[in-house]
Steps between C-alpha positions, in 0.01 A plus 500: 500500500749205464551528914129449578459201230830333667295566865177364386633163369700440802194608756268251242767176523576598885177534638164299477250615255184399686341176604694194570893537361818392508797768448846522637854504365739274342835619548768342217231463249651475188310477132510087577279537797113381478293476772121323507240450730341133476261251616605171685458337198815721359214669247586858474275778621700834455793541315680789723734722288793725672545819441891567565438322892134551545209319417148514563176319440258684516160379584539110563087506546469319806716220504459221784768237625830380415692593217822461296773807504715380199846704436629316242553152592466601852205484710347573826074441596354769638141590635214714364185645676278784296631750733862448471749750333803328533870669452780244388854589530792326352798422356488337157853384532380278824165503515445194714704682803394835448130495443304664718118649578336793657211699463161346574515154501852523588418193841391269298783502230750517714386170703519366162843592459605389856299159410720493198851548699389281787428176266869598276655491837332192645562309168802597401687197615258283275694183523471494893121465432482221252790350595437424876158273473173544494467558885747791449326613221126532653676624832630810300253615301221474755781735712479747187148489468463560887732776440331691240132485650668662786631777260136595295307463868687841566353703207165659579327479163230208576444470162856405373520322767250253434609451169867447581466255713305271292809612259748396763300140525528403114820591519560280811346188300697609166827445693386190641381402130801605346748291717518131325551720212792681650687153641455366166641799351841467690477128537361379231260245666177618623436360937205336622318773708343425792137560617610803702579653097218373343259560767575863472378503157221211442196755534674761268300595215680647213212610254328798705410768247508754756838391694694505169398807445550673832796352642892477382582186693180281377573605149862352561350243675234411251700547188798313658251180535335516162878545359655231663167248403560600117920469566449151676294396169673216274306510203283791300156319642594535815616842545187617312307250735609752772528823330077409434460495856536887601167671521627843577532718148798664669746171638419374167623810270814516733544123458547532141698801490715336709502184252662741272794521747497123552632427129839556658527187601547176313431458110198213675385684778504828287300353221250418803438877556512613131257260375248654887542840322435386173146329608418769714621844417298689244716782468764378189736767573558296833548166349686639237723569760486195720640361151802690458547408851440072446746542179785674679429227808526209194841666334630500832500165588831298646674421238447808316751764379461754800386867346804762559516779667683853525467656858754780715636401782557788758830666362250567221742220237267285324491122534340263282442132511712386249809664689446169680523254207677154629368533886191411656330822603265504809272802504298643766224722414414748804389798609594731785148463659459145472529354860532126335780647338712659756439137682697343246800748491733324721411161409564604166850704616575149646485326150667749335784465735542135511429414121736879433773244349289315258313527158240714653450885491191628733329810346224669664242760291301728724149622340455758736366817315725784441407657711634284752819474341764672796319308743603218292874620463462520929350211529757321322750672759357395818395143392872443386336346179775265305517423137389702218191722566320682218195709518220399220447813263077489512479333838227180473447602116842471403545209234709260633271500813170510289604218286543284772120579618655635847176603730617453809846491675806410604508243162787335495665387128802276382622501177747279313855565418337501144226697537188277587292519789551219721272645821243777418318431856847443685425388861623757764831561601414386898387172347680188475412400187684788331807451648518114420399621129816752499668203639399295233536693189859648639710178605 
């Protein structure tokens, strides 16, 4: 009786039940593994448990368009049509390299995943495209773009087709949007574009309803514009001044989630975004919490005695913050999947090395999940990473990182021979600045 119970779970999570599904196998899943389908707007749809290595949804009820496949903090988009039962295989020790579709719908998912690899390879040498000029810039991506058009005109599903390659175009334009952003990123000083840039995106309309809602690149697109209008703001009035602007229900819920993630920033420009939620959130549990965040973003201030921490580095010995009482103590907070972080690695090796003789110890805290902790230990291997490196014990939620209000990374910290934050925004290691800071505060 036991054997045909065992055979009738597996043949329920290894098969599709009926309708439209998604089923496979995830070999390596441990206990720590969760897996979700979402929208483009990160909401999610299906929670997708795993039995042993097998999971199944069942019914997804007719399900149209693109769609999130989260593993953790890893993520891949993938493509829906009513009549698709789509099998998934991979490993959750890698599952950026080892994802992979078949079934029906199995065309269309992997041109995604080719899309995916194709852009990771063209890109990978970021610098060379933001570091060369604006003629270099357009030059390249316009290659790209030729070069992926090229790739979806080969599928022979009309419908996707259509639909991708108005994709392909906001995604196109949110390159071409994104780039003063970039150079001012690594350079800290934003160029004067040319009309050939803004040309490309004067009849660009970023409130469409209907885009937002259909396409990944114009919701990056759309969001990125409304996000940089409220970042650009210098006072409360006028951030809310453009945060009243946005007609669509959707840009304008995202907005202001993402206002939670902006108290990260100053203790002024925080306040900014906590007093937005404040006025127009309704739900208290929110603001409650965009509170807690403001405070922690006010008690670490510069000049403030810098919150400790106790993390293991990867002999598994534990290292705490105060083991570093009487140097300064530069920390990098990264994660394994973070392309802007990887970027920085041998700039930052380079500091490390030339400052290796001075009051300075460089520590870098990973808050990769758990789950990702050998590739961590690996990655640490092949990347030849110097000074002390510790893994954080609850990834983004551990305390040390939480009380500092990080939302986004690499953030970059300094803190005092006695304690007190001097940096908690720390310009990058590639940047000039940081160097002739080090230089300053170590003669």
């Amino acid at each position: 009786m036991r054997k045909i119970v065992a055979i009738l779970i597996v043949t329920i999570f290894t098969t599709p039940i009926f309708g439209q599904s998604i089923y496979g196998n995830a070999k390596n899943a441990s206990k720590d593994v969760t897996l979700s389908l979402r929208n483009i707007h990160k909401r999610t749809i299906k929670k997708i448990p795993i039995q042993e290595t097998k999971f199944n949804t069942g019914d997804l009820g007719g399900l149209d368009g693109y769609f999130l496949l989260i593993k953790n903090s890893n993520s891949t988009y993938i493509y829906l049509k009513p009549e698709f039962n789509l099998e998934v295989n991979f490993d959750a020790k890698d599952f950026n390299k080892t994802v992979s579709f078949s079934g029906k719908g199995a065309k269309v998912n992997n041109y995604l995943l080719a899309k995916k690899k194709l852009l990771k390879e063209r890109w990978k040498d970021t610098e060379s495209f933001y570091n060369s000029g604006e003629k270099n810039f357009l030059s390249k991506v316009r290659a790209i773009h030729k070069e992926l058009q090229s790739l979806v005109s080969q599928l022979d599903d009309e419908d996707f087709k259509k639909h991708e390659l108005e994709n392909l175009k906001y995604n196109y334009l949110n390159d071409i949007f994104y780039y003063p952003h970039a150079v001012k990123y690594r350079t800290g000083t934003e160029p004067k574009l040319s009309s050939d840039v803004t040309s490309e995106l004067k009849d660009v309309f970023y409130d469409d309803a209907t885009l937002y809602s259909i396409y990944p690149s114009y919701r990056n697109l759309a969001s990125s514009k409304w996000k940089k209008e409220l970042k650009k703001a210098t006072s409360f009035k006028e951030m809310e001044a453009s945060f009243r602007k946005i007609k669509t229900n959707q840009i304008f819920v995202d907005v202001i989630v993402d206002a939670l993630y902006r108290i990260s920033d100053t203790p002024e420009k925080s306040k900014f975004y906590y007093e937005l939620i404040r006025k127009y959130v309704p739900n208290q549990e929110f603001v409650s919490k965009a509170r807690k965040k403001y405070n922690k973003v006010k008690s670490t201030a510069i000049g403030k005695k810098a919150p400790g921490f106790t993390f293991e580095d990867k002999d598994g010995n534990k290292v705490s913050l105060k083991d570093f009482k009487g140097k300064y103590v530069f920390i990098d907070i990264w994660a394994t999947w973070c392309t802007p972080c990887l970027k920085e690695v041998p700039h930052l090796k380079k500091l490390a090395t030339q400052y290796q003789d001075k009051n300075i110890v460089f520590v870098g805290i990973s808050v990769d999940e758990k789950t990702e902790y050998d590739l961590w230990k690996k990655m640490l291997n092949e990347k030849e990473l110097n000074g002390v490196q510790l893994f954080a014990d609850n990834a983004f939620d551990s305390e040390f990182v939480s009380d500092f209000g990080v939302s986004s990374i690499p953030r970059l910290i300094l803190i005092s021979p006695e304690g007190k934050i001097v940096e908690s925004h720390l310009s990058k290691p590639s940047q000039e600045k940081t160097k002739q800071l080090l230089n300053k505060l170590l003669k």
